[in-house]
N, C-alpha and C positions, 0 to 999 in steps of 0.2 A: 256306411261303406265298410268293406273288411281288408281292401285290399290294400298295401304296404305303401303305395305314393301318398294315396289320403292319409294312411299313418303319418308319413313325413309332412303332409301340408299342415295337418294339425299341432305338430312341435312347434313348426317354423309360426302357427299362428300363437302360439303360447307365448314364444319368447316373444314375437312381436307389441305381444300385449304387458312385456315387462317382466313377465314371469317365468324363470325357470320349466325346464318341462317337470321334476317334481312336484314343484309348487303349484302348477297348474293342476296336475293331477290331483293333489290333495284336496284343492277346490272343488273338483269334478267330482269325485269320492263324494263330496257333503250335498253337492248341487241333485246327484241323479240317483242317491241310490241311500240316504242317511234313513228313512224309512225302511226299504228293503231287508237289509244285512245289518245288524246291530256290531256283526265281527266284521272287519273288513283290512285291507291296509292297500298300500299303494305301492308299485315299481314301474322304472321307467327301461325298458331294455334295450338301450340306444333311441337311435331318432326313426328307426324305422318298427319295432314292435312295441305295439305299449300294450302293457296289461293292468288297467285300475286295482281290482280286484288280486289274493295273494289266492284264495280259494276256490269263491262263487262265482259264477258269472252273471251278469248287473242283467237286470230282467229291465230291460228299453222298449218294451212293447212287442217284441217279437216270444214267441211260443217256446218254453225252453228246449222241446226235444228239437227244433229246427235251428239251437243258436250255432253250437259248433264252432264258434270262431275266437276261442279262447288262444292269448298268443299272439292275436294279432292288436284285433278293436271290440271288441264284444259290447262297449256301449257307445251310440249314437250322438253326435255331437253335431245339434243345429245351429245355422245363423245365430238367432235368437240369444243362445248358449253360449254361444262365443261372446259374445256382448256381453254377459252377466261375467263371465271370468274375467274380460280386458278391463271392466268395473272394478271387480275385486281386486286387482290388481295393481291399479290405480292407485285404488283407496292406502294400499300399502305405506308404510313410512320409509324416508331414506336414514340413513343410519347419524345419530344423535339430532336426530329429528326425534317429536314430542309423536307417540304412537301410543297414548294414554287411551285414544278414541278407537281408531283402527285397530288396534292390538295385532299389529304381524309388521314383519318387517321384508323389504325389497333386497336388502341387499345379501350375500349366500352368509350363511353360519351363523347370523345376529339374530338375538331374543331379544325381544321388548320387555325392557327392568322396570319395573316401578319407583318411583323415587316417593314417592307422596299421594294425595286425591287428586292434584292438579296437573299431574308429571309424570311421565314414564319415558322410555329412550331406548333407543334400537343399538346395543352393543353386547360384543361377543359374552363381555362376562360382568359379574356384577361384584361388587363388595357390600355388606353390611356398615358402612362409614363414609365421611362425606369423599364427592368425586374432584378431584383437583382441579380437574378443566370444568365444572362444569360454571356457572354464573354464581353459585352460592352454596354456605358451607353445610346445607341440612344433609343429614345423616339417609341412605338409600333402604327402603325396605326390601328391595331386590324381589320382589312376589313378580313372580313370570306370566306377562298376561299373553295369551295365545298361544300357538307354537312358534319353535326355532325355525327360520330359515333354512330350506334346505341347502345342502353342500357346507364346506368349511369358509368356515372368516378367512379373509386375507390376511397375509403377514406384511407388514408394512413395509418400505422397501428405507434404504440406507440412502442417504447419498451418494451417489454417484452410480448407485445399481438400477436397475430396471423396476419402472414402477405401472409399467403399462398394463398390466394383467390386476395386481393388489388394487389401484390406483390410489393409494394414501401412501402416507411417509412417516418415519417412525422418530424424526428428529425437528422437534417445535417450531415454529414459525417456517417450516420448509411445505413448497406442495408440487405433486407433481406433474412437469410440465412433456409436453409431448415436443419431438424433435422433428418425426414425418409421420405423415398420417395412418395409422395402424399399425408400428414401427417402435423405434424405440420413443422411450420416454425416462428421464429421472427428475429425483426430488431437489429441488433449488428453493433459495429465498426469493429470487424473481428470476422473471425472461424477459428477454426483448427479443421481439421477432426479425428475424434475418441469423449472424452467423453469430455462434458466441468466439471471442478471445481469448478462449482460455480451454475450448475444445480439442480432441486431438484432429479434427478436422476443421473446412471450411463450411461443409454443408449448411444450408439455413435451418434453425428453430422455424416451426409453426406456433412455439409456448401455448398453444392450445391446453388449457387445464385438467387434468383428471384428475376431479373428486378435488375435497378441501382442503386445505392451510391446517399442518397438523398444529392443533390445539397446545397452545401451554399454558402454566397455573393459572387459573385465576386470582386477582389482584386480593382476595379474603385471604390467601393458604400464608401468604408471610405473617400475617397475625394470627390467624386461629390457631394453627395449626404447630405441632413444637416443632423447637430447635432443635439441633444437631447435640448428641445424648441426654436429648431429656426425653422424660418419661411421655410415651404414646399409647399409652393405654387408656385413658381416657377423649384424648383428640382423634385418635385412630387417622392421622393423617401429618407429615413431618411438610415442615417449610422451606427446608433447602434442597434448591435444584435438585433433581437426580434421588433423592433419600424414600428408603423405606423403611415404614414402621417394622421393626423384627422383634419377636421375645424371646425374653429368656428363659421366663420361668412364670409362673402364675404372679411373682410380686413386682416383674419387673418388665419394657418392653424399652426399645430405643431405635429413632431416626438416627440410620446409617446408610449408608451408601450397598454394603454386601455385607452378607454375613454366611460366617460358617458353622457347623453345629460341633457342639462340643465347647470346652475352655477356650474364652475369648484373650492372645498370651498379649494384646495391649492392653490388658489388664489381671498382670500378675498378683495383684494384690485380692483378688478374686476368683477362686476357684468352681464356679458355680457356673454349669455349664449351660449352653444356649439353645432350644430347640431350633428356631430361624424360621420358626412359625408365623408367616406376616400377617399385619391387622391393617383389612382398609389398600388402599392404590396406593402405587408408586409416583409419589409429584412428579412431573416431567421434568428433564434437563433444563438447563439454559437455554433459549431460544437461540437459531442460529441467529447469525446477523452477516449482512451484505461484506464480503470480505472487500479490507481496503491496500494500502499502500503492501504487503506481502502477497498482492497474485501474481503471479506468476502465469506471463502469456504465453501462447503457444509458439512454436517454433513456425511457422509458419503464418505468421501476421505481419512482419516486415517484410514479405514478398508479394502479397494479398491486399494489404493496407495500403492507404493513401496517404502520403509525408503531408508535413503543414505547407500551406501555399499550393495543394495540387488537388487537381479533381477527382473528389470520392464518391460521385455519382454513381460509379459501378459500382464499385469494394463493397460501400456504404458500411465504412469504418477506418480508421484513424493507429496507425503506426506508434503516435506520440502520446505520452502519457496524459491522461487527463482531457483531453479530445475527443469530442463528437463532431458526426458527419452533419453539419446541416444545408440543407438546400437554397441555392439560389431561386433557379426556375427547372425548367422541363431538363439540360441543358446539362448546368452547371451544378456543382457542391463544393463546399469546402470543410478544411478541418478548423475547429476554434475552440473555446474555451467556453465562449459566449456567445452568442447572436441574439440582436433583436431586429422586429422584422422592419424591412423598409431600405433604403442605402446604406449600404458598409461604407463610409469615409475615407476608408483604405483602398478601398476598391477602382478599376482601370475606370469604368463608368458607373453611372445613379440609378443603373435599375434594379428595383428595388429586390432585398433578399427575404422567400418565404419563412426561412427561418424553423421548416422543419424538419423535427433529427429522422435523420437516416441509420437505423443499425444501431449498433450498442456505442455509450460511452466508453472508450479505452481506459481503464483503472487505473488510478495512480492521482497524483495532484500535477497539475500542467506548470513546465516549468518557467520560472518565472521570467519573463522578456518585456523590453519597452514596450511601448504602445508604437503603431506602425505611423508613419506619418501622416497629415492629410493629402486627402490626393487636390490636386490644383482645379478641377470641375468641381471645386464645395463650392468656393469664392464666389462661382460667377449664377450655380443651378439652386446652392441651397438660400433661403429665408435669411432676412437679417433683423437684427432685434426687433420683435416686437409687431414683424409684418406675419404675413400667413401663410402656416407653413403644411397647409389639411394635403396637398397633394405630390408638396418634395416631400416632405419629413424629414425635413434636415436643417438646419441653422450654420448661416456661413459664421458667425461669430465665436469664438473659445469660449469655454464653457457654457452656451447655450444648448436648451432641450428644448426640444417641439413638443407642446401639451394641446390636448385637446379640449377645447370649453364645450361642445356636445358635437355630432354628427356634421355640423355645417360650416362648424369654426376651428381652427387649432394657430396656435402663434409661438413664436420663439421666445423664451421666457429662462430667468436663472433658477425660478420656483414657482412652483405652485401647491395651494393649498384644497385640497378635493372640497368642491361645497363651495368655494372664495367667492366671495362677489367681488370685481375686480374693476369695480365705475370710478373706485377713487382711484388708480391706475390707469385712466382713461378710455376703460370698455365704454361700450355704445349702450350697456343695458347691464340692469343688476342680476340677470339671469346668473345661476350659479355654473360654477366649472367643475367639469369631472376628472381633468387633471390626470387623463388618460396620457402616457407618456409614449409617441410617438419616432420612434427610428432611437437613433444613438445619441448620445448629447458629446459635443462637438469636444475632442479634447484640445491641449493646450501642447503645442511644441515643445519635445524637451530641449534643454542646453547641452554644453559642453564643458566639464562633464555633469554628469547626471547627479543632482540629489536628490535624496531620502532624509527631509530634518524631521523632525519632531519633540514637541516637547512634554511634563509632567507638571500636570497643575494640578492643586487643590480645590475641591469645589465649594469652600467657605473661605471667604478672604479677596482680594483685591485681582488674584492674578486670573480670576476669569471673565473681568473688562478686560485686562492687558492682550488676553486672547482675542475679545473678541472686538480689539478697535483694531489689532494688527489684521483679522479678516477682512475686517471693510475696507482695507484700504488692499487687499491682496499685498500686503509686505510681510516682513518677516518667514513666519518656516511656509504662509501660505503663499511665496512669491517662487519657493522650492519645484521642482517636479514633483515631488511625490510628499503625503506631509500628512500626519497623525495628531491628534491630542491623546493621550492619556491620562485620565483623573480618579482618583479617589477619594473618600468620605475620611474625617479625621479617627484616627483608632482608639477605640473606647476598651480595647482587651487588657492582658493582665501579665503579657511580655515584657522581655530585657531586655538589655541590648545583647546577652548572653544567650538569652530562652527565647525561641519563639514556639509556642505551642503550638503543637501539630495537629489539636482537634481547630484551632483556629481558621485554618487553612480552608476546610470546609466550607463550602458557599450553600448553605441552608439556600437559600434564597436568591434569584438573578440577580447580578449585580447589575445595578443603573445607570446610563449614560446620561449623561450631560447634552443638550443640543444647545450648540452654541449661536445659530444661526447659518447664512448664506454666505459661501463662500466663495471664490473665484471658479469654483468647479460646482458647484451644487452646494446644497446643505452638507452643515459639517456636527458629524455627534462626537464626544470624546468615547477612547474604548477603556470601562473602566476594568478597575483592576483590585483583588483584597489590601485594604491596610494593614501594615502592621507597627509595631515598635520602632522609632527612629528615637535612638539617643547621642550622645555629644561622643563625637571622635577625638580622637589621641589630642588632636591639635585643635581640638574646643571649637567645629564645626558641627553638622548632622554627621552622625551615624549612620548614615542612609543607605549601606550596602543593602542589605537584602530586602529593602522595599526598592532598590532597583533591580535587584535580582529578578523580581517580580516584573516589574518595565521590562526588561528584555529580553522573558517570558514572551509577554504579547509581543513585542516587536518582531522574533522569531515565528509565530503565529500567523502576522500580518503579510509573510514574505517580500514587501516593500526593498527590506534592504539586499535581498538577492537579486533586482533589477536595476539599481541605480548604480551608478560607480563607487560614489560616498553614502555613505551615513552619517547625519549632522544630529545630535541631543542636543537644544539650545534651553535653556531657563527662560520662564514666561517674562520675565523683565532685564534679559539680553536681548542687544540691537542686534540682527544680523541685517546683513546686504547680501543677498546667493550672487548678485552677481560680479562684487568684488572676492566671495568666498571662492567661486569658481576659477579666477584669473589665479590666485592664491595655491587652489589645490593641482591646479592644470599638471606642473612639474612632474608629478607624483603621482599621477593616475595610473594604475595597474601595477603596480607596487602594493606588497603587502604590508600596510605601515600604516601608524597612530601617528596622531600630532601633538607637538610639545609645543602650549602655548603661552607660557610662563615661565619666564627668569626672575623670580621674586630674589632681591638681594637678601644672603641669609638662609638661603635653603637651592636646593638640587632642582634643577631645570624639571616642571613635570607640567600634565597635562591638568588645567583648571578645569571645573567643571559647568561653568558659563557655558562655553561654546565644544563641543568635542566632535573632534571628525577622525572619523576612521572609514577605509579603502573596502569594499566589497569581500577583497582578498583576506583581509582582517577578521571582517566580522564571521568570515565563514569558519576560519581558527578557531574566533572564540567559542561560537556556537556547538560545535564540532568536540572542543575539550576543553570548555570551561570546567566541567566535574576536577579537574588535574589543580586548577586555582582554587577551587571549593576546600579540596583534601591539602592542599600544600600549603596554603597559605594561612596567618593568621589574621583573618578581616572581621571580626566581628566587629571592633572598635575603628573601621575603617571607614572614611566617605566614598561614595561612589565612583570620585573621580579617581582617588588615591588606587582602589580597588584594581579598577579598571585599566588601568596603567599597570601594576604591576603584575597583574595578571596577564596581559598582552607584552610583556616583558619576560617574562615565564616562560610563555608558549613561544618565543624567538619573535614575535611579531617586532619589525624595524621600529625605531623612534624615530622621527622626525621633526626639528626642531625649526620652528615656523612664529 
């Protein structure tokens, strides 16, 4: 046909086929006419004239003095034809895709580079040296098999710019995601679909993806490849984020971040000027990573969002920090921290919660608050020890968990072991259990006021029975609200009580917890922590400041003591009783004050380190500007408790003498 609509159906059948209307043509060019015209070339002149040919006109079986229709179509494109091009098409590679066989590439402006016999890859440009991102450090021979894509390569887009047209991202682990469909789109570390928090609107994400997760180094470039100014003329490839190889001269090249040509004046001592001729790729940045406690929500999310205790079923998102929306039913939603599925405990009634999120996590860590009470329908609708709990999911008993032994059976239990044959426990059969855990495991009422004890044991030595016979019997710190072990390994380093080296500090390797067994709330592991150096203080005790420094490191971590009124450190061979400690502390609650629990005749009323209680309001002090006791004071040769006292003395924190 000659006439211009056919012109237009045959574009729209190109691209449909995948193919640019250049790239179609160039196939069409080889398909109908590589015998005819030995000179030839291809233009495409908009969507409605196409003319294959730059000179001849393509002899299609018609007679040349009757063709005449140069300008428009002058070659014949059948069914048939169409088929052979949406094939070749096909065949095409996407881009850092292996196009060693195909030799062409789908996407606009990429050549297919060869890297070796077994490798080739569809990218804009190529170096002679190994490629950062790719899986491994062999060297590219860059030999260009087929032609370039027609049109230009995209330019990757930036954070926070528009990536719907490029659809790549130019900053490592980001990719990018689309906001409405055909619409805008930019580059993020993830999406969640519905609205983001941190947008200047409320409109929903579809995160629908276009194109891939921009690529960063591969795990080879930190070894193979050199350091930061050292010589790159033989690696042709630098190790630190962001560097490229640049030279100076025939004798010298260096990974650097930029360079300019001429005398380099951070190095006066060298007048030998730099061309900035680079060898090989540019390693990629640092990858992004999920931003955390610094974002910054939108001004419009405390008018849109749902407070904690109210229904986010619309919003499907969460005002409070560190809150997701999760669902009850059709119905209802709430804001939490946590959910699993089955009955919320807290809840007006037992039916049970789907437990799936609505909308994005609100950023931030959720702040730290008691646990809500039971509600009074546990008592009488949930399971009690040991009966069956496959259709409440729930256990009227404290610290009981609903487990499930397979599809038919589940019971309220304080542990279970996946695998357990549990006949010596008085199962009906040695069948094993899966230990699938079912709803919430039932908490424990707090008191009045609330504590937070914990203690610090060694894990060779005596004092981890003394742990774990005060578990079984739920006394001591395990009779607390809230309650921690911390332990560590005896210190085998080459510290003072003056020096602690600072390569020590490093944890090559995870540090190991202790599991000390079943406790009044579930199993209990210690959280451990680095040893270091403890020597004899002033007054011929430990020196054990700054391996407790360490301690309330994690404690601070644990956020434990931001929920509870006190904080108790007790020694694993200290009695406590929480609930004589509580009648004791009652006076004093909400007061920002330490307690003095020793009048030893012969010295100044101070806090022992047996037993140490400090107020909420305290420990936020410390936490807050202990650095001010670090700088001010001289503790090296101090004990923990000495420390700790006068440093909350320091900082105005009340004594209270108890």
């Amino acid at each position: 046909s000659s006439s211009s609509s056919s012109s237009n159906s045959r574009s729209r059948q190109l691209r449909a086929a995948g193919l640019p209307v250049a790239g179609g043509l160039l196939l069409l060019t080889g398909l109908l006419c590589a015998k005819e015209w030995p000179s030839r070339s291809h233009v495409a002149a908009g969507n409605a004239n196409l003319q294959l040919f730059k000179d001849e006109p393509c002899n299609d079986g018609v007679e040349a003095g009757k063709v005449g229709l140069r300008g428009q179509n002058p070659c014949r494109i059948d069914t048939k034809l169409d088929e052979q091009v949406s094939d070749a098409g096909e065949k095409c590679s996407w881009t850092r895709q292996n196009c060693h066989e195909t030799r062409c590439c789908k996407d606009a402006g990429m050549q297919c580079y060869e890297q070796g016999a077994a490798w080739a890859e569809c990218k804009p440009s190529c170096a002679h040296a190994p490629d950062p991102v790719h899986w491994d450090g062999k060297n590219w021979s860059c030999k260009a098999l087929g032609p370039r894509a027609p049109g230009k390569a995209p330019v990757c887009a930036q954070p926070g710019a528009d990536c719907s047209e490029s659809k790549c991202c130019a900053v490592p682990g980001t990719k990018c995601y689309e906001k409405t469909p055909g619409g805008w789109a930019t580059c993020k570390v993830n999406c969640t679909a519905g609205i983001d928090l941190t947008d200047s609107n409320a409109d929903p994400w579809t995160c629908n993806t276009l194109g891939p997760r921009a690529p960063k180094a591969a795990p080879w470039v930190a070894s193979q490849c050199s350091a930061s100014g050292q010589d790159c003329r033989e690696t042709k490839c630098c190790g630190a984020p962001g560097e490229q190889c640049y030279v100076r001269d025939e004798f010298w090249a260096s990974c650097k971040s930029n360079c300019t040509p001429g005398v380099d004046p951070s190095e006066p001592w060298n007048q030998r000027k730099w061309s900035c001729d680079t060898i090989g790729v540019r390693t990629p940045p640092s990858p992004a990573a999920p931003a955390e406690g610094s974002v910054k929500l939108a001004s419009w999310v405390p008018d849109v969002c749902a407070a904690q205790g109210g229904n986010c079923r619309s919003a499907k998102c969460c005002r409070d920090a560190g809150m997701q929306c999760f669902e009850k039913d059709g119905q209802m939603a709430g804001c939490k921290a946590e959910c699993s599925p089955g009955p919320d405990l807290s809840d007006v009634d037992s039916k049970p919660w789907s437990c799936k999120a609505l909308g994005p996590r609100t950023p931030g860590s959720p702040k730290p608050s008691p646990p809500p009470n039971v509600s009074s329908w546990v008592a009488s609708e949930c399971a009690k020890s040991s009966e069956g709990c496959l259709e409440s999911k729930c256990c009227a008993d404290v610290g009981m968990q609903c487990f499930a032994k397979n599809d038919g059976w589940a019971a309220c239990l304080n542990e279970c072991t996946p695998g357990e044959n549990r006949s010596a426990f008085g199962d009906v059969d040695a069948k094993p259990w899966s230990c699938k855990a079912l709803g919430m495991r039932t908490p424990r009422p707090w008191g009045h006021p609330s504590l937070f004890c914990f203690a610090v044991m060694r894990t060779v030595g005596y004092e981890g029975d003394l742990m774990r016979y005060q578990m079984s019997k739920s006394a001591g710190i395990f009779a607390c609200d809230q309650f921690e072990v911390f332990s560590n390994t005896p210190y085998t380093g080459r510290g003072t009580t003056w020096w602690h080296p600072a390569d020590e500090d490093v944890v090559e390797v995870p540090l190991v917890s202790m599991y000390l067994g079943v406790g009044p709330l579930g199993p209990v592991n210690t959280i451990p922590f680095k040893p270091t150096y403890v020597g004899t203080s002033m007054d011929h005790t430990a020196g054990n400041t700054e391996l407790f420094l360490r301690v309330w490191a994690k404690v601070k971590e644990t956020g434990k003591h931001a929920t509870t009124d006190w904080t108790v450190k007790v020694d694993p061979d200290a009695v406590l009783l929480p609930s004589r400690l509580r009648a004791t502390l009652q006076p004093y609650n909400g007061l920002s004050t330490y307690i003095v629990n020793c009048n030893k005749p012969g010295m100044a009323p101070m806090m022992f380190g047996s037993v140490e209680m400090f107020s909420r309001q305290a420990m936020q002090t410390f936490f807050e500007r202990k650095q001010e006791c670090l700088d001010g004071l001289g503790w090296k040769m101090w004990g923990e408790d000495y420390f700790m006292g006068k440093c909350l003395d320091m900082l105005g924190v009340k004594r209270t003498n108890q």
